[in-house]
N, C-alpha and C positions, 0 to 999 in steps of 0.2 A: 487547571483541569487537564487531566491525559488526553489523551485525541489518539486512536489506532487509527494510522494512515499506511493508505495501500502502495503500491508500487504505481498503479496508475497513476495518484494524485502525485508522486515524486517524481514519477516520469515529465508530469504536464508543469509542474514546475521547472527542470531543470533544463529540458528544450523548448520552454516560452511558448506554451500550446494556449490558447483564449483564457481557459480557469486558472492560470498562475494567479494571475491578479487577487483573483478571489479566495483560491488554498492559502496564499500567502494571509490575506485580511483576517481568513476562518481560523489562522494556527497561530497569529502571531500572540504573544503573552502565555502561550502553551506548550504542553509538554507533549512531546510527539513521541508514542511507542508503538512498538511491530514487533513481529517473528523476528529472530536472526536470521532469516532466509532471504530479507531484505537487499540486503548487497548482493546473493547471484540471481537475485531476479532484476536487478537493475541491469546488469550484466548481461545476462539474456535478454534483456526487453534490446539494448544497444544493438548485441548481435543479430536480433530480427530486423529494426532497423535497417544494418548493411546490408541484409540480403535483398529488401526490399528498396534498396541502392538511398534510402532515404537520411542517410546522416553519413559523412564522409568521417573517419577517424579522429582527424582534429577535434570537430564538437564533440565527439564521444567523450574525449580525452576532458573537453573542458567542462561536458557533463559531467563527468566522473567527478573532477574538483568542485564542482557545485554541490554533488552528493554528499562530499565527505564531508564540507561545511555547517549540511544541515545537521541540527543536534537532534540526533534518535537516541530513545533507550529502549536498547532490544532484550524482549521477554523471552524466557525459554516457553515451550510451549508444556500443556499439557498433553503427551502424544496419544493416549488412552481416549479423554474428551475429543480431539483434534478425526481420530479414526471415525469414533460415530457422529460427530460434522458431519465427517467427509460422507457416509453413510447416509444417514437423515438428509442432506443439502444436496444429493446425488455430485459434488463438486470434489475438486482432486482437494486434497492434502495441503498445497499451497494454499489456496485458497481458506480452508479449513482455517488454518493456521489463524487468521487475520480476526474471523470469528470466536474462535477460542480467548482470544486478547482480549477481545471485546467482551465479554460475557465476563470472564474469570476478572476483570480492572472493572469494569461496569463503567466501560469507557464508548463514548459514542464514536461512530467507523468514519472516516471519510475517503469516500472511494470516488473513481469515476465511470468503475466495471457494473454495469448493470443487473447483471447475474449475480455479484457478490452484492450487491444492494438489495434484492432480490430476496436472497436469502439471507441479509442481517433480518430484513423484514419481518418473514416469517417468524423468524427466533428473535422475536421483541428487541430486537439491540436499536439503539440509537443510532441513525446514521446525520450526517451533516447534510447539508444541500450546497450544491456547486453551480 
């Protein structure tokens, strides 16, 4: 089965936040797909981290190699669908993005962002529980 996982859920795995345990249980034997916007939201998520002095470079670095380990296959998006998401969901474009996957694979979400659970809700998408 496909699984569209968020940057959240990627995030709580790769710096061992409570739900790894459980993303890991929920994904294992599956095919895990996303935005290609995946890697600079990881990337960003890191950078917020350091400002908020919360993860020193090293793990960043060993996050990063955790990242690259996990097997994604990144969808291009539909950017037309993707706008009135972002529209309709009052949500940015990234987020958008994650929705569109979902709907267009008729792939259930797992996230750990509220707001995007939120509005998979609304728009009948499947999401997982964490």
């Amino acid at each position: 089965m496909d699984i569209v996982i968020d940057t959240s859920a990627l995030i709580a795995v790769i710096v061992g936040e409570p739900e790894r345990n459980k993303i890991v249980e929920i994904t294992a034997g599956n095919t895990l797909i996303g935005p290609g916007s995946i890697p600079w939201e990881i990337g960003n998520a890191f950078s917020a981290m350091f400002k908020r002095n919360r993860l020193p470079i090293e793990e960043a670095q060993k996050g990063l190699s955790i990242f690259i380990s996990i097997p994604l296959r990144y969808i291009e998006p539909d950017f037309i669908k993707v706008l009135h998401l972002s529209k309709e969901t009052n949500m940015y474009a990234y987020d958008a993005y994650f929705l569109d996957c979902a709907i267009r694979h008729k792939a259930p979400l797992l996230t750990l962002d509220k707001k995007l659970k939120a509005a998979a809700n609304t728009l009948n998408i499947d999401t997982l529980e964490v």
